[in-house]
C-alpha positions in Angstrom: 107.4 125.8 127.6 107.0 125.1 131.3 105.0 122.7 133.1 102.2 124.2 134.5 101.3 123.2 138.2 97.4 124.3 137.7 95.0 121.9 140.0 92.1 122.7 137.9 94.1 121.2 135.0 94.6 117.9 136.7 93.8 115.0 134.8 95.1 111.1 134.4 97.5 112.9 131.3 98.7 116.3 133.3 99.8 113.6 135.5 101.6 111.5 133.6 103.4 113.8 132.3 104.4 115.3 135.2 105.8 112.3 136.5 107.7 111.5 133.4 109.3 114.5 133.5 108.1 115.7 130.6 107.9 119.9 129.0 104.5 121.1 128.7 102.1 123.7 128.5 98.0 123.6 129.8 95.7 125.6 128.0 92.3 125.5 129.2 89.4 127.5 127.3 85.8 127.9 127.7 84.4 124.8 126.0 80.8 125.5 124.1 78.7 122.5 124.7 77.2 123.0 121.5 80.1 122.9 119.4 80.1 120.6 116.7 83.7 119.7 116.8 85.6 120.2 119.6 89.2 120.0 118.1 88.5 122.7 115.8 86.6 124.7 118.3 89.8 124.4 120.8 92.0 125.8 117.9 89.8 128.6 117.3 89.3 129.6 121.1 93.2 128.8 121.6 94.2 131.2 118.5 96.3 128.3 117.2 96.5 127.0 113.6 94.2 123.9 113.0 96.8 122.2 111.5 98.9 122.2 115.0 96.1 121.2 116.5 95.6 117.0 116.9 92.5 114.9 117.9 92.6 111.5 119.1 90.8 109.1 117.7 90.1 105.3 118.3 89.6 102.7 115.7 89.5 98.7 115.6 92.4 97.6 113.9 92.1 93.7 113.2 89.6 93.7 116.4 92.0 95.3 118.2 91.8 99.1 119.6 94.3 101.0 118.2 94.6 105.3 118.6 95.2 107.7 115.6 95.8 111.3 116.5 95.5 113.7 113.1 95.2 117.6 112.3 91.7 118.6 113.5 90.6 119.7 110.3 91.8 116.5 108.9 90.1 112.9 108.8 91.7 109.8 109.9 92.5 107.8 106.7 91.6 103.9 108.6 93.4 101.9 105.7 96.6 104.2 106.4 96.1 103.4 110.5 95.6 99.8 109.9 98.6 99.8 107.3 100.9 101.6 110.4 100.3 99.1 112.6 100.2 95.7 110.0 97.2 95.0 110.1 94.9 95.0 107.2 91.5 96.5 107.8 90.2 98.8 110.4 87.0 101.0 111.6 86.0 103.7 113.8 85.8 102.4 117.4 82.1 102.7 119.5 82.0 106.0 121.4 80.9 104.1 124.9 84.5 101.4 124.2 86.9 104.3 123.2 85.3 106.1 126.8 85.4 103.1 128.7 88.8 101.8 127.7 90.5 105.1 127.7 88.6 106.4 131.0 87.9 109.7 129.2 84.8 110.9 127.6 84.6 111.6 123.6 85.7 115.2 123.1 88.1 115.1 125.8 90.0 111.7 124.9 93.5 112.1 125.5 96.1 110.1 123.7 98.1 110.3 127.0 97.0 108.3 130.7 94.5 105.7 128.9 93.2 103.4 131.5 94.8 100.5 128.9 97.9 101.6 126.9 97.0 101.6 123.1 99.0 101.3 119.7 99.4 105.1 119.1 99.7 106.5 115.3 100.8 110.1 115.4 100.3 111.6 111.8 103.8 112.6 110.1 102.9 116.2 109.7 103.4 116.3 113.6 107.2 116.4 113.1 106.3 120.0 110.9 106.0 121.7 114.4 108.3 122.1 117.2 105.0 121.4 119.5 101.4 120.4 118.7 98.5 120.4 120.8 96.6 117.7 121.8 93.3 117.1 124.4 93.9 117.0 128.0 91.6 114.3 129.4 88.9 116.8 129.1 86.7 119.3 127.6 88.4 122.4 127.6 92.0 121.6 128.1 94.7 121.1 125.5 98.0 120.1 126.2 101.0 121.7 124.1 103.9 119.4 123.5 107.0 118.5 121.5 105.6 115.8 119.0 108.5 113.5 120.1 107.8 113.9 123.4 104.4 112.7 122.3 105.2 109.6 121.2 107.9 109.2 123.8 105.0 108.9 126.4 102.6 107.1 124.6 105.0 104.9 122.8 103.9 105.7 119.5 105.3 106.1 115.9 104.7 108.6 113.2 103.0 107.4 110.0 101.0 109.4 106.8 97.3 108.6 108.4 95.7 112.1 107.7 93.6 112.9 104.8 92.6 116.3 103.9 88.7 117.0 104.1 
């Protein structure tokens, strides 16, 4: 996996990694403004299994914004997020705070270059794959990493916070 110098893929999280020196591959596709979910719809136009596949997702955890990134064909389970992080009870966060705090819109949100650095949850099944994919900063661009390298960069951990549909 090489890191791919491709302007048109620039975003706040191509760069950060870049500058951290860290492996990875861009894969842009044509993204369907009509798709219904995007996560699945980037695994379908990638040719990649859903289950490498992660979106991110933002939730209030005790009041306080925390990311979850899960399988695309999975849910986030928000009593197994709030349990990961010690807290007791969580929700899903507003789409207009998770874009405003993360400075990317919904469908594109990265887990990697927020504007604010998050508590990141990366599902366990993660660790299955020697790299996962995960959005780009926007619609249309996945970014294939090594989950540690993941959590490396957003200072993460791994926890069970998928649930199967």
């Amino acid at each position: 996996m090489a890191r791919r110098a491709d302007a048109s893929a620039g975003t706040p999280a191509t760069a950060l990694l870049t500058r951290a020196g860290i492996r990875f591959t861009a894969h842009p596709y044509e993204h369907d403004p009509r798709a219904a979910a995007y996560g699945l719809e980037a695994a379908e136009k990638l040719g990649i299994e859903p289950e490498r596949v992660f979106k991110t997702l933002l939730a209030n955890v005790d009041g306080a914004l925390a990311v979850g990134i899960v399988p695309v064909a999975d849910q986030l389970d928000l009593k197994a997020l709030a349990a990961a992080l010690g807290g007791r009870r969580a929700e899903m966060a507003d789409p207009a705070v998770a874009e405003r705090k993360t400075g990317y819109v919904v469908g594109g949100i990265s887990p990697i270059g927020q504007k604010v650095a998050l508590p990141t949850v990366l599902d366990e099944t993660a660790i299955l794959f020697d790299t996962v994919l995960v959005s780009g900063g926007r619609r249309g661009l996945d970014l294939e990493l090594a989950p540690d390298d993941l959590l490396a960069v957003t200072s993460g951990r791994y926890a069970p916070i998928a649930r199967g549909r």
